[in-house]
N, C-alpha and C positions, 0 to 999 in steps of 0.2 A: 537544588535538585540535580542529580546527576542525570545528563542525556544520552542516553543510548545510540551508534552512530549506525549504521548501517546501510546495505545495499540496495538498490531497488532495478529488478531486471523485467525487461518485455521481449526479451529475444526475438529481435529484429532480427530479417537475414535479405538485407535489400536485393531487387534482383537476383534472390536463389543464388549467388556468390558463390557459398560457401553448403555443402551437406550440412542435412540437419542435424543427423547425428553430432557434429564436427560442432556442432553451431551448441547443443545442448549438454554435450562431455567438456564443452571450453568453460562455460556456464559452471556447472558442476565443479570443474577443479577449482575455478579462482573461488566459487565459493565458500571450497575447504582450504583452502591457500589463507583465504582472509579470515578464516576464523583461526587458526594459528595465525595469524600477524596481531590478532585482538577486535575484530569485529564485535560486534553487539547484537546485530540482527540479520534479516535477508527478508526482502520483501519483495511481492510478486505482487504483479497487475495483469488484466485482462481484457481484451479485444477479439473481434470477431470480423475478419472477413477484408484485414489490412491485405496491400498487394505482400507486404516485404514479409508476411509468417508471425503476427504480433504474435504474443503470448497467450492461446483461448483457453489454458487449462490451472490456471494460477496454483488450486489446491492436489493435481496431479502432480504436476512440479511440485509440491512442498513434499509433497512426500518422498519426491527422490530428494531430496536435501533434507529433508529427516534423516534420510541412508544414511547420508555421508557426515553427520557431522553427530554433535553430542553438547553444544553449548549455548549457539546461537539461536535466537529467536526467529521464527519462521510467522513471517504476517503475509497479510494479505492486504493489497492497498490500489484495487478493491475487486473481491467475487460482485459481479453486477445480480445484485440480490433476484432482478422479473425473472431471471433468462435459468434459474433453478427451482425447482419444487424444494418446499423445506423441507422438508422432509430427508430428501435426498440430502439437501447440505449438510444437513445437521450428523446424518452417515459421515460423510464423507470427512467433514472439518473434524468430527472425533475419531473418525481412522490416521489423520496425521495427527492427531493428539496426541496418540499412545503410540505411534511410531515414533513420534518424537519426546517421549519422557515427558511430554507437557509443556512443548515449548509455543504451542499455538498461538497468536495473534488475529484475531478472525478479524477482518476488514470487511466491510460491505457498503455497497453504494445502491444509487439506485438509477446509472446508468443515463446516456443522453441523446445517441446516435440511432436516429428513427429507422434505417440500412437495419442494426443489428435487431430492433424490438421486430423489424419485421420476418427475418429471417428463423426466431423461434415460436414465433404466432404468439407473442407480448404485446399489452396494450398497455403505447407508450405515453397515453396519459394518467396513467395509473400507477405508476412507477412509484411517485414518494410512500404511498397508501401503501404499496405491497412492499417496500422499506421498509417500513416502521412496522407493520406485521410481522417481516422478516425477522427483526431485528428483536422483539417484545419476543415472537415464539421462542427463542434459540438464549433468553433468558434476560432481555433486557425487562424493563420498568415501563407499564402503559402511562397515559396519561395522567390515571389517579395515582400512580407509586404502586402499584401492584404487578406482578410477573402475569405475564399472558403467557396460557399454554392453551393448546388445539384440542378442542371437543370433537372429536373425530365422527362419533357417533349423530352427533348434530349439523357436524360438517362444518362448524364456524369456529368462532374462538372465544375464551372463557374467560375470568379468571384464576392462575393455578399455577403449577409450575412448570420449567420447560419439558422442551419434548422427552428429553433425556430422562427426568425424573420421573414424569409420568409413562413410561415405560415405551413410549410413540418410537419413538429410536434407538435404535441399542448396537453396538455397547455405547456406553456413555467416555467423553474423554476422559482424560486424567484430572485437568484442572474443573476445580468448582467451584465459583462459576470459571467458563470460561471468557477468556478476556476477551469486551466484542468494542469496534470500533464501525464509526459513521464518517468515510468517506464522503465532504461535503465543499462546495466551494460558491455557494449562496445561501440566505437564511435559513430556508426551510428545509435543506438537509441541515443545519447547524441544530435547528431547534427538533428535530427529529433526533438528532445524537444527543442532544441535552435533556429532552422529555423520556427518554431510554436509556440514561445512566455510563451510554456507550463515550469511550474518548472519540474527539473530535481530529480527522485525519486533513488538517489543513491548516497552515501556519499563517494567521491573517490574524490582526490584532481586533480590529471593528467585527469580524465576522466570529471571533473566540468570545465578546463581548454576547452575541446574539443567542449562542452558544451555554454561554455563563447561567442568564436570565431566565434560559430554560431549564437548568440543569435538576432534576430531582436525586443526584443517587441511584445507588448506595456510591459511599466512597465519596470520592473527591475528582473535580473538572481534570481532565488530561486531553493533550495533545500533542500532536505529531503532523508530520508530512515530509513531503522534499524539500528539498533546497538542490535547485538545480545547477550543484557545481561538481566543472571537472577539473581535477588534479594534477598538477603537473610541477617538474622540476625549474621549466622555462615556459611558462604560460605564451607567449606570443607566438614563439615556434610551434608549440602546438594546437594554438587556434588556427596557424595558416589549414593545418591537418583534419583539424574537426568539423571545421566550421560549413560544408558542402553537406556533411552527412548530419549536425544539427541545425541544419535550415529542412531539410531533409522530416525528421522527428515534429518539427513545432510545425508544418506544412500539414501534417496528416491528421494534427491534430486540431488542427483550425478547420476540417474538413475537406484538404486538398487530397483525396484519397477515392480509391475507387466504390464506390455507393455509401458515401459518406455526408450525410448534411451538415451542413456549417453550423455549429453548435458552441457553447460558450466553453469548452475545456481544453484550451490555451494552458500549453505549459509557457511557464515564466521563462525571460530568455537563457542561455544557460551562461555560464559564465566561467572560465577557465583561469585558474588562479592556483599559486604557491598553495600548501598546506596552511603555513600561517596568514594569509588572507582568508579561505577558510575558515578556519577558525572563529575570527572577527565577523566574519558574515552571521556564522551560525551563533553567534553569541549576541549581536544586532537582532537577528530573527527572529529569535527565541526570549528576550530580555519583556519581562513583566509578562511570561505567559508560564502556565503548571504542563511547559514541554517534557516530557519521558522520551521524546524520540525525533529523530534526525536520520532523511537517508537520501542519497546520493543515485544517481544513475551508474550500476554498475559497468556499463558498456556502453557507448553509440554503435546499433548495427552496421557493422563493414566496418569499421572503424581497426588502424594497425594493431595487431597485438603487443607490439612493445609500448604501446599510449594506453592501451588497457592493462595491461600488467603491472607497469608503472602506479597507475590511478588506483588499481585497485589495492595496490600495498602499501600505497599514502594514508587513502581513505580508512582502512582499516586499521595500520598501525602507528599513523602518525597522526593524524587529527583528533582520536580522543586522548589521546597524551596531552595535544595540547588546550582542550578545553578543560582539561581537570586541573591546568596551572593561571594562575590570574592573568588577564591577557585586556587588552581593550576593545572596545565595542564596537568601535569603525568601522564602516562595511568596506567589502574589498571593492575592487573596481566594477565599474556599471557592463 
């Protein structure tokens, strides 16, 4: 199975540094920079109410990278499914549809940081339930194998088909279905993406198993996520460089952050390595799983732009070169 390699951006801009303009047009160009070098994808994430300007409009932003480019796949990893009316998503995720020829990846979670469920009047123990409602409306599979669509008229939900079909939304995207994914990184979002057909956005062998068990269809078990490595020509030179601003990144996300509770979505540590160590990692990673996708931290916020420039024309044009040649399995260094 060939893996798709791609970018994954939260446009950080720590301590206001840098305009945000400055901060969203730098974004923008390596984006289309990387899709001529051979990128695969671009994936956007989401947060709400970080000090450093996290990323809160994931499917805003696809749509200006719908602008600019005409190849690459545009996901989302992950729209926090409480914090939107479906309704609304289901608008919005097929207006980058058709802006993008039908390049969409629809990502969705169901979110962990009690700060942000309280700041849209979400009830954050209700989260997996309106997941997987989420997830059913916009065309996944309920629990019996049947498509859940919105009985508007009764106010609840039925069996039928999605919003799109049933005319609940409109216009409808390009792609049908569109391709939805379940951001998850403990069982019961695994068994929520496998009970809903949806790929699973998290590269974990025992958690792709949980994942497997649940799966009904249609199609076949898929997965993806990060691999938290950065690129470089001289890896230790440039960890002297990075290494402030990702202590930085996994700090905020372990809840060192301003009205952020301590919660389990720890990124993994990152790890700064050659292209062909790369490689090895994501081929370790990825070995004995039905991976479609692999994506990288486009940028550390504040971070020099000749270490992001460099990174991003590794990652794009030199790592799936070299995973599509026989290579070994080794993982790079810890």
């Amino acid at each position: 199975m060939t893996v798709r390699v791609g970018l994954y951006y939260d446009l950080r801009n720590p301590g206001g540094a840098r305009s945000w303009p400055a901060v969203y047009a730098d974004a923008l160009r390596r984006i289309a920079d990387a899709e001529a070098a051979g990128a695969d994808a671009v994936w956007l994430t989401e947060h709400h109410g970080f000090t450093d300007g996290y990323l809160p409009a994931p499917l805003t932003f696809a749509a200006a990278v719908a602008a600019r480019t005409s190849r690459v796949r545009i996901g989302t990893a992950v729209v926090v499914a409480p914090f939107v009316p479906v309704q609304a998503l289901a608008e919005q995720a097929a207006v980058v549809d058709i802006l993008s020829g039908g390049r969409l990846e629809l990502g969705l979670g169901a979110g962990w940081r009690e700060a942000e469920f309280a700041a849209f009047g979400a009830a954050h123990g209700d989260r997996y339930a309106v997941l997987e409602r989420v997830v059913t409306e916009l065309g996944g599979r309920s629990a019996g194998g049947a498509r859940i669509g919105t009985d508007r008229s009764a106010g609840g939900a039925r069996t039928g088909p999605d919003l799109w079909s049933t005319g609940a939304a409109t216009p409808p995207p390009v792609q049908d279905p569109l391709p939805l994914w379940v951001g998850a990184r403990g069982p019961r979002g695994a068994r929520i993406a496998g009970r809903t057909g949806a790929g699973l956005l998290w590269l974990d062998h025992e958690l792709y198993r949980t994942y497997r068990d649940a799966f009904t269809g249609p199609g076949l078990p898929r997965v993806g996520g990060l691999v938290n490595l950065f690129l470089a020509d001289d890896p230790d030179s440039a960890l002297a460089r990075i290494r402030p601003l990702a202590r930085h990144n996994r700090a905020t996300y372990a809840g060192n952050d301003r009205g952020a509770a301590r919660g389990p979505a720890v990124l993994p540590k990152l790890q700064v390595v050659t292209p062909q160590q790369a490689a090895a990692v994501v081929r370790e990673r990825t070995a004995g799983l039905p991976a479609t996708d692999v994506f990288c931290f486009g940028d550390i916020g504040g971070l020099d732009a000749d270490l992001v420039d460099r990174h991003v024309e590794l990652v794009a044009g030199t790592l799936p070169r070299l995973l599509r040649e026989p290579g070994p399995t080794a993982a790079g260094p810890g």
